[in-house]
C-alpha positions as CSV (number, residue, x, y, z in Angstrom):
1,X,197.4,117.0,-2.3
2,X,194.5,116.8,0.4
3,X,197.5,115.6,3.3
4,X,199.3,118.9,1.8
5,X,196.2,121.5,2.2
6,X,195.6,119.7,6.2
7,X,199.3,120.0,7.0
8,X,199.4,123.8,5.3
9,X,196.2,124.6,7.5
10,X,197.4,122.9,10.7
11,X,200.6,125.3,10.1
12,X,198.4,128.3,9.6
13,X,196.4,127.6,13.1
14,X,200.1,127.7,14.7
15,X,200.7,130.8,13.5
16,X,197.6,132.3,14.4
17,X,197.9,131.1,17.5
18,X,194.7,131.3,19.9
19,X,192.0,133.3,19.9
20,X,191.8,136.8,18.9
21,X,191.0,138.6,22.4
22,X,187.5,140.7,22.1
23,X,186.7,142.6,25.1
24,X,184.9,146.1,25.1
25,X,187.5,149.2,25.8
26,X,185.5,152.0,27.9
27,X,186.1,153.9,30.8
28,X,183.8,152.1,32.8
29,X,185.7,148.4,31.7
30,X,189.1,149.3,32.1
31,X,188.2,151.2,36.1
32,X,186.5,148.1,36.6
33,X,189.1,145.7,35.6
34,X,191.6,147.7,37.7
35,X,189.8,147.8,40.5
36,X,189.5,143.7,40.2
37,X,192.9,143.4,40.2
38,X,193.8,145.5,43.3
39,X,191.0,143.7,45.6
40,X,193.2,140.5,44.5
41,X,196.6,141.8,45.6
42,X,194.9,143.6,48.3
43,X,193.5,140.0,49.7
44,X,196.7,138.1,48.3
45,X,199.1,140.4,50.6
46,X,201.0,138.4,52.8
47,X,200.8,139.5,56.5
48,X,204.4,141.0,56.6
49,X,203.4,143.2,53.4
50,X,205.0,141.1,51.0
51,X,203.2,139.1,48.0
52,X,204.4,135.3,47.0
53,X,206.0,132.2,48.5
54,X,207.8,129.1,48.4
55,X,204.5,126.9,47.6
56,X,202.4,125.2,45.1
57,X,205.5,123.3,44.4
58,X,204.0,120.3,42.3
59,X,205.1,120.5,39.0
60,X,207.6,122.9,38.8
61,X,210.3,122.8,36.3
62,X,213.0,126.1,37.4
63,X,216.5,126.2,39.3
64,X,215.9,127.7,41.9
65,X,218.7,127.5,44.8
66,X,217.0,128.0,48.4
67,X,216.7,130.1,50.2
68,X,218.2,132.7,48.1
69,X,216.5,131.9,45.0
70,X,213.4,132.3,46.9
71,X,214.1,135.8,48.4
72,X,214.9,137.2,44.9
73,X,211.5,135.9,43.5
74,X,209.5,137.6,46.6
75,X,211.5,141.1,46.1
76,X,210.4,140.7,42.3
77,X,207.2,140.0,42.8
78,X,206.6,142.3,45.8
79,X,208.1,145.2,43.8
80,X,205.8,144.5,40.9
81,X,202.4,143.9,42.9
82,X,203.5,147.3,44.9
83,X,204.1,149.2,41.6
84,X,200.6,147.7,40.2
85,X,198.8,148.7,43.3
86,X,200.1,152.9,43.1
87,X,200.0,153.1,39.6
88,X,196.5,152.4,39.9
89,X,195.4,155.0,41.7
90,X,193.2,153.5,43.6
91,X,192.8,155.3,47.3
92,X,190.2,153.2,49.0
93,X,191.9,152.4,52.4
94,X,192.0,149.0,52.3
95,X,194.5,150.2,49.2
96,X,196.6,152.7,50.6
97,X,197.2,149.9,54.1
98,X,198.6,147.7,51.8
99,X,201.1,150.0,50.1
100,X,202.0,151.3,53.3
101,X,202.8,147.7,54.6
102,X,204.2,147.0,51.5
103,X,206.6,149.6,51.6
104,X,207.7,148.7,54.8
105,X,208.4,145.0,53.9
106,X,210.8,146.8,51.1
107,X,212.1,149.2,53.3
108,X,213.3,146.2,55.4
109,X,214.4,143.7,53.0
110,X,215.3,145.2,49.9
111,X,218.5,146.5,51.6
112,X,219.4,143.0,52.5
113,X,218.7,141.3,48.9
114,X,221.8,139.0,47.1
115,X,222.4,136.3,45.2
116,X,221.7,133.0,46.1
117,X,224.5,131.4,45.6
118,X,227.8,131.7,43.1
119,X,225.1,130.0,40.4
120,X,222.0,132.6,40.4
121,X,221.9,136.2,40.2
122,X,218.1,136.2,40.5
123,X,218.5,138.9,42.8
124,X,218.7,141.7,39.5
125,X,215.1,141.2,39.2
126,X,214.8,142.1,42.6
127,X,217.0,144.9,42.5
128,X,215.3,146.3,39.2
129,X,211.7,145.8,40.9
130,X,212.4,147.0,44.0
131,X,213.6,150.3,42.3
132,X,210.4,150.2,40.3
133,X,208.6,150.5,43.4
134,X,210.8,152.5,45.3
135,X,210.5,155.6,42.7
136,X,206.6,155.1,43.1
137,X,206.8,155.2,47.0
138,X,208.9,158.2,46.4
139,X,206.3,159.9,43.9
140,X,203.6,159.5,46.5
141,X,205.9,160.8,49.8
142,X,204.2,163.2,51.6
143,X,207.0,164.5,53.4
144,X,210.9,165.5,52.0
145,X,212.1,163.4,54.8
146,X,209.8,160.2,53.1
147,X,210.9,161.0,50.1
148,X,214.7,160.9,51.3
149,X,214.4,157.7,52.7
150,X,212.7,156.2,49.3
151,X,215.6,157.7,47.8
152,X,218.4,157.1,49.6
153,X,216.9,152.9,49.4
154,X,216.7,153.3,46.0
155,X,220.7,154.5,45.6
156,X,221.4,151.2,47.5
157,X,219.9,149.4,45.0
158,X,221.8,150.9,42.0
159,X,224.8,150.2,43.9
160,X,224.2,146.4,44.1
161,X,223.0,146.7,41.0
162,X,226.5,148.0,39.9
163,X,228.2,145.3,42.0
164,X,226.2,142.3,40.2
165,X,226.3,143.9,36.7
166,X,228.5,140.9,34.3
167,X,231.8,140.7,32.9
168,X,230.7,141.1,29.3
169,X,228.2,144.2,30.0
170,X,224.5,144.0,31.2
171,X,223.0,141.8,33.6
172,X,221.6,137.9,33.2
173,X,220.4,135.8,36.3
174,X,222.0,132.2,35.4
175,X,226.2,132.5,36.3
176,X,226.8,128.5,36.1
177,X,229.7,129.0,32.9
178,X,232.8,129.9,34.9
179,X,233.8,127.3,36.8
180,X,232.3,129.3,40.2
181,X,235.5,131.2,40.3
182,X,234.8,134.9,39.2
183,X,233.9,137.3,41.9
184,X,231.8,139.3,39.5
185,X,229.3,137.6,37.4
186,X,230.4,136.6,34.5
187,X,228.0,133.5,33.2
188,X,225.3,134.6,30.9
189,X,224.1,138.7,30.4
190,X,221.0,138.6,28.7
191,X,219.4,141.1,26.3
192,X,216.1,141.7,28.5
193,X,217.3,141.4,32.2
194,X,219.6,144.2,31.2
195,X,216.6,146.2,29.5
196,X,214.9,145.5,32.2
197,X,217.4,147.0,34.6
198,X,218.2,150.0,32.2
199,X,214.6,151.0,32.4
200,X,214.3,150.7,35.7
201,X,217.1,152.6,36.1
202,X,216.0,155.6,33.6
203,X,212.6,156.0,35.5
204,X,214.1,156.4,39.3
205,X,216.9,158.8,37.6
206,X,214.2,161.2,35.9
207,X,212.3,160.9,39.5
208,X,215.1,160.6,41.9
209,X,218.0,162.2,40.2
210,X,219.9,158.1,41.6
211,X,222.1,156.9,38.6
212,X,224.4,153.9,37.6
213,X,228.0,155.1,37.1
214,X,228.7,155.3,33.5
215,X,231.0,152.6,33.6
216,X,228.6,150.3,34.5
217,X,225.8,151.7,32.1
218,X,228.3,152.1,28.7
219,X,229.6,148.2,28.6
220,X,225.8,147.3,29.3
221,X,224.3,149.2,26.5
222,X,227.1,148.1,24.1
223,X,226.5,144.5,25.2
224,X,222.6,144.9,24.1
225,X,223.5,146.4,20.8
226,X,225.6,143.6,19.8
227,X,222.4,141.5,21.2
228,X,221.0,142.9,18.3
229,X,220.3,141.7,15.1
230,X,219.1,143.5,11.9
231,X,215.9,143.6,12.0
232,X,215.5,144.5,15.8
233,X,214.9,141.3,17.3
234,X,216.9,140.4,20.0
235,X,218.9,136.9,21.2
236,X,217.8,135.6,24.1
237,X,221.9,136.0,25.6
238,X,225.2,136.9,24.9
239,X,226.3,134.1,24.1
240,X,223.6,133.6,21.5
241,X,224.8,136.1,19.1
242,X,226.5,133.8,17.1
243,X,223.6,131.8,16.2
244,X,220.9,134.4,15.4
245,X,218.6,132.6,13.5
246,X,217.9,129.5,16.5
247,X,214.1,129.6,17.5
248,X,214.2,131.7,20.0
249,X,216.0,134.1,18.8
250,X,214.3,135.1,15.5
251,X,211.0,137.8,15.6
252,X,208.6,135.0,16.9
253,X,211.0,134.2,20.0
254,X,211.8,137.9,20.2
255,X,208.1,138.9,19.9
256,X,207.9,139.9,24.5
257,X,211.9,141.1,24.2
258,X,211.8,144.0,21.2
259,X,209.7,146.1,23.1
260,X,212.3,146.3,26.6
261,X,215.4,146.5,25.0
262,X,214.2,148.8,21.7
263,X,212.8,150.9,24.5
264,X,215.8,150.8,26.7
265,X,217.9,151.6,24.0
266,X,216.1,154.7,23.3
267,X,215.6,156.9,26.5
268,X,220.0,156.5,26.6
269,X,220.0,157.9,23.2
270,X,220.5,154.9,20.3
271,X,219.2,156.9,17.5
272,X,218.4,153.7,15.2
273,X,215.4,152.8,17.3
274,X,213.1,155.2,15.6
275,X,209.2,155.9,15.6
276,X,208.7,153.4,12.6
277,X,210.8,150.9,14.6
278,X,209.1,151.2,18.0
279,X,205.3,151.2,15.5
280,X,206.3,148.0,13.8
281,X,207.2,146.2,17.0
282,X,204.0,147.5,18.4
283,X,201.8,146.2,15.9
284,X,203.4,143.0,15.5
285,X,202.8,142.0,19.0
286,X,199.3,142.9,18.8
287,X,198.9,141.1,15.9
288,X,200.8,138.0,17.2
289,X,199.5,138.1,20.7
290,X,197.6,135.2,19.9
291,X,201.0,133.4,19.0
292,X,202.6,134.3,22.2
293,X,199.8,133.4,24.7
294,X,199.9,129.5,23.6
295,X,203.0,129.5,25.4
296,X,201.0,130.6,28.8
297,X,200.5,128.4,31.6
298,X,203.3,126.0,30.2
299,X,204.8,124.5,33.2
300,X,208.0,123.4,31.3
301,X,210.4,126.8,30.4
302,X,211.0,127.2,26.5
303,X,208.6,124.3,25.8
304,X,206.6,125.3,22.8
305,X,207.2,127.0,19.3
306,X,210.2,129.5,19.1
307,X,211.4,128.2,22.6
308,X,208.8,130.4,24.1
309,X,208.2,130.3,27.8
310,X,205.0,131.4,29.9
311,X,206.9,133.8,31.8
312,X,207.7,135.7,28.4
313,X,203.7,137.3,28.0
314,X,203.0,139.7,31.0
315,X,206.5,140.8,30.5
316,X,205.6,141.8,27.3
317,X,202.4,142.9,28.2
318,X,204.1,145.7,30.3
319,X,207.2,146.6,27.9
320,X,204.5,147.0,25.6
321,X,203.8,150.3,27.4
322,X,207.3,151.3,27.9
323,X,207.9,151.3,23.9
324,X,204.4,153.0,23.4
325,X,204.8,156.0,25.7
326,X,208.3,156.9,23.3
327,X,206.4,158.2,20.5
328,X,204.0,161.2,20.0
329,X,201.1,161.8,22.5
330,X,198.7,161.6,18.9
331,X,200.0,157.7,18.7
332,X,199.2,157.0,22.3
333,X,195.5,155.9,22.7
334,X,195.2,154.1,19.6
335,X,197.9,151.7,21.6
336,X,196.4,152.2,24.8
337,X,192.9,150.9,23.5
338,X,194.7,147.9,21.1
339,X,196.8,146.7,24.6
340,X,193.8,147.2,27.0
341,X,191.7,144.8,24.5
342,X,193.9,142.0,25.6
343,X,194.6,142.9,29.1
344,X,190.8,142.6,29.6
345,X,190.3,139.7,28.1
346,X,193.0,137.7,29.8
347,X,192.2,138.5,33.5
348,X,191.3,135.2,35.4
349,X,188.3,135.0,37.2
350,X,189.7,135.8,40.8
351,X,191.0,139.0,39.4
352,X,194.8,138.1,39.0
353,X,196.8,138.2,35.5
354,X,199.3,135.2,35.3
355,X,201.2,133.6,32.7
356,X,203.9,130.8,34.2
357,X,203.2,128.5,37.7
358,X,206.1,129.9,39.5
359,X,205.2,128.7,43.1
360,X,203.5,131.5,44.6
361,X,204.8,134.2,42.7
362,X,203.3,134.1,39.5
363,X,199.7,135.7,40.2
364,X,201.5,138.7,42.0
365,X,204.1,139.2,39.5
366,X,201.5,139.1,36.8
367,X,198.6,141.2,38.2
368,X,201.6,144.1,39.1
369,X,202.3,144.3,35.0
370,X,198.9,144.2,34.4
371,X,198.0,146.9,36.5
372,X,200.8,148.9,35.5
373,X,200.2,148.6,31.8
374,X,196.3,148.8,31.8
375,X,197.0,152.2,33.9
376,X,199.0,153.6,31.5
377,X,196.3,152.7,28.7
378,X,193.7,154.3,31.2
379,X,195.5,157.6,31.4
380,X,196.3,157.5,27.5
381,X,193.1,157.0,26.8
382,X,191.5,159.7,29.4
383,X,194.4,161.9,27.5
384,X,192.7,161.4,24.7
């Protein structure tokens, strides 16, 4: 009986996962917060405007075919850190060089962004990124002819986006199933890269008036209903459908995917993600936060409970916020001030947010969601 009651309680810690985050919600706390995180990117800029690199390679346990691999992971990052840095607001000058340089390094490379190889299409994250920050570059133009050039880049990007969008509908980054013989990809759509893009895509349409063709955006939204499962998780993949109850796939693994693709699913019209739905998704990752942070820092993908990776929280974090803004205004700052609790209590002491070692991308790619998120809880909150 006593081995019983120590087994039952180790089970229980599991579940509960690490510590409940505690961290007073103000004004004054969340403007100072933010304005940690932008003197980190401001400092961790690279010279050419970009943020991340190929180093702090001990360790590291990811496929990532160079250089390609490599340029995909800078555009993501850079488009995040870039998107963190407006949507913060912050116009000290050391702030507004470093989205003016940044926006140059995307008006140069961005256009020039692919795959890898026939193995990887890492360059979606790029692509959906890049747009993210390109629709924030165009909400700040001064000038019709800026905001031209923001959006004719940004129609560039929904046409590769287009051209690397898989067989099956959607988008996945992994295309090693085919034999290496399909021009478009057709290896492995997954239910939150496509999210992912969807959104992206949504937010430079209602800014830009730039939109996928609806033959691109149909079999994509029909391949992430059928990623769906009854109670509105979502499998990791397409192919994972036919074994909805692995790990990964259940509520636990699905706990950082709901909120994307529930989201995603909504602003093109699926009318069975409703309020309640969006609520109960909500809550449950605030409530199992705890449960999804013991997979941070992980150097090994999918290593602990319910396959989770480290790379799985920020994301999260910031689709967290793309679910919340969905519902009425009234429901707004009681999620604002629930989210900001943890974002405050997970910044590092430099400033940064991150989640996964991913060379030298992951303290850029995590401080961009961060900001963005925490932002949004600011403005909820000020709404309020």
């Amino acid at each position: 009986m006593m081995r019983r009651l120590v087994i039952a309680g180790l089970i229980a810690g599991i579940a509960v996962g690490q510590e409940k985050p505690v961290a007073e919600v103000t004004p004054a706390t969340v403007a100072a917060s933010l304005e940690r995180g932008v003197d980190f990117l401001v400092a961790d800029q690279n010279p050419n405007g970009s943020w991340g690199g190929p180093t702090r390679t001990k360790g590291l346990n990811i496929y990532a075919p160079v250089p390609g691999a490599h340029h995909a992971f800078r555009a993501g990052a850079s488009g995040l850190a870039l998107s963190g840095l407006i949507d913060s607001g912050d116009r000290r000058p050391e702030t507004l060089a470093a989205i003016e340089k940044g926006g140059e390094w995307m008006a140069e490379h961005l256009p020039k962004l692919r795959r890898a190889d026939q193995t990887t299409t890492y360059n979606v994250w790029g692509h959906a990124y890049g747009l993210r920050a390109l629709t924030r570059l165009h909400r700040i133009a001064d000038s019709d002819e800026e905001r031209s050039k923001w959006q004719r880049l940004a129609t560039q990007q929904i046409e590769l986006l287009q051209r690397y969008a898989e067989v099956d509908g959607g988008w996945g980054y992994l295309d090693l199933f085919d034999g290496f013989t399909s021009r478009k990809p057709s290896g492995m759509p997954t239910s939150f890269t496509t999210a992912t893009v969807l959104l992206a895509v949504d937010e430079a349409t209602r800014e830009m008036g730039v939109a996928l063709d609806p033959k691109v955006t149909t079999p994509a939204l029909a391949s992430l209903e059928r990623q769906r499962t009854p109670d509105f998780s979502y499998v990791y993949s397409h192919s994972h459908r036919v074994v909805p109850r692995r790990p990964i796939n259940r509520p636990a693994g699905s706990l950082a995917r709901s909120q994307a693709c529930n989201a995603a699913l909504r602003v093109f019209g699926e009318g069975k993600v409703t309020d309640e739905v969006l609520e109960t998704w909500l809550k449950r990752f605030i409530d199992r936060e705890g449960f999804l942070s013991i997979g941070r820092k992980r150097p090994v993908p999918h290593e602990t409970h319910f396959a989770i990776s480290g790379y799985f929280y920020y994301y999260g974090i910031f689709y967290f916020i793309e679910s919340a803004r969905l519902l009425p205004e009234e429901r707004h700052a009681h999620h604002a001030t629930e989210l900001a609790r943890v974002i405050l209590h997970r910044q590092e002491k430099d400033g940064s947010w991150w989640d996964y070692p991913l060379y030298d991308y992951h303290q850029p790619y995590g401080t961009g969601y961060a900001l963005m998120a925490l932002s949004w809880c600011r403005d909820a909150l000020a709404e309020d």
